[in-house]
C-alpha positions in Angstrom: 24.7 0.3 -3.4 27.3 -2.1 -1.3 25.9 -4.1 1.1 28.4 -2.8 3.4 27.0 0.5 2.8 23.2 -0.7 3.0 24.1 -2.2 6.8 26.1 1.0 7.2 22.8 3.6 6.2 20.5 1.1 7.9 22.4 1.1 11.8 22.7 5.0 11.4 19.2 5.9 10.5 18.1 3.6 12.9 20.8 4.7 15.8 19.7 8.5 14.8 16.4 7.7 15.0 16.0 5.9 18.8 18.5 9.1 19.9 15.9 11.2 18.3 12.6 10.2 19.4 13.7 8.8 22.4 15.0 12.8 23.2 11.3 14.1 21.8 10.0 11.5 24.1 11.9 13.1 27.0 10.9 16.7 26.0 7.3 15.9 25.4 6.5 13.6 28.6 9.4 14.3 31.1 9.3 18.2 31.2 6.2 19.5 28.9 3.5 16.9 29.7 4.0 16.3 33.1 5.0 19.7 34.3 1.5 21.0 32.6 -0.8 18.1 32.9 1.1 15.9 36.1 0.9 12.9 33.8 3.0 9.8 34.9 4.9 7.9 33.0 7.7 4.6 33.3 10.5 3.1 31.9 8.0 0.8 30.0 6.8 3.7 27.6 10.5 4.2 26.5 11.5 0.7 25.9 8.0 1.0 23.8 9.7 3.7 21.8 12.6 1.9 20.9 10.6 -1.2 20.3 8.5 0.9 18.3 11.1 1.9 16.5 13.4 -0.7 15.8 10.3 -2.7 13.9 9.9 0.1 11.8 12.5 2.3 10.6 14.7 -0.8 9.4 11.2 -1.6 7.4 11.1 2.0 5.8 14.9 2.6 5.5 15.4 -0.6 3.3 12.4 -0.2 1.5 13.2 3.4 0.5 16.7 2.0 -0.1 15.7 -0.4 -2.8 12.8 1.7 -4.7 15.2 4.7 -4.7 18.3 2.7 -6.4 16.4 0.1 -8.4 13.5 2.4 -9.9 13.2 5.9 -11.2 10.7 7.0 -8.9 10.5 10.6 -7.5 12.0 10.4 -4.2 8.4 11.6 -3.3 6.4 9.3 -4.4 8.8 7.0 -2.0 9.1 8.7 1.4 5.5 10.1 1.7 3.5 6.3 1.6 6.8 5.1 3.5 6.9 7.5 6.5 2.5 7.1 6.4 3.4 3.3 6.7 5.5 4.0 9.9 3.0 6.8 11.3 -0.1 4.6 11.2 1.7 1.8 12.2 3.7 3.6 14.9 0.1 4.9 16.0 -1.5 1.7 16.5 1.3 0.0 18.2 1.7 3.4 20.6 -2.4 3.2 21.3 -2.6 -0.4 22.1 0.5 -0.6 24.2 0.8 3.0 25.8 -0.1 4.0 29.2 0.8 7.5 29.4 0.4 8.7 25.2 -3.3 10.0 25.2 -3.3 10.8 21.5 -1.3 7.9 19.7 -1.6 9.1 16.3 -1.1 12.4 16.8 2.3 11.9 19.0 3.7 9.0 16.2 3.0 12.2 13.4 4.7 14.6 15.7 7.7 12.1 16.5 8.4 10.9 13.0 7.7 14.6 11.7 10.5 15.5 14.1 12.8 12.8 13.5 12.7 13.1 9.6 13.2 16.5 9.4 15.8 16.5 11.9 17.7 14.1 9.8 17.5 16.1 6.9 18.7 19.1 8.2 21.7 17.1 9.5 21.7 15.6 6.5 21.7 18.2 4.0 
């Protein structure tokens, strides 16, 4: 793999994923949550999204990157600790620094779930 093409994979997974869970963000707060439970939420918990975001998916993308072209591991055994890596992490960041996000975990499973499988169906 090309560096060029590393940078390349790196700004579109990460460009994907901010238009992704930035969009689940919208569905979940802006017309599910708060049309059903009135919650409130602000411009902060968004830039906490991409924030969010940006520290992680450049993490998991490289990482993936490099086990998948430098080691004969099942792609497997490389996404699933990966993508619990961002989850957790995601989840911790989202609970400490979230006004509006009741169940941090759950919503950083949900969003990732989303985003990955979103990608792969575009993807595949």
């Amino acid at each position: 793999m090309s560096n060029i093409s590393l940078f390349t994979a790196l700004g579109l997974s990460l460009s994907l994923t901010l238009i992704l869970e930035v969009g689940f963000f919208f569905l979940v707060f802006y017309f599910a949550y708060s049309f059903f439970f009135k919650a409130q939420w602000n411009k902060k918990e968004i830039l906490l999204v991409i924030l969010v975001n940006t520290l992680t998916n450049p993490i998991v993308v490289l990482t993936y990157s490099l086990l998948y072209f430098y080691t004969n591991w099942n792609t497997v055994l490389i996404i699933v600790p990966l993508e619990m890596f961002a989850v957790v992490t995601e989840g911790f960041i989202y609970k400490r620094n979230s006004e509006c996000i009741k169940r941090p975990f759950i919503f950083s499973l949900l969003i990732n779930a989303f985003s990955y499988l979103t990608g792969l169906l575009i993807f595949s």
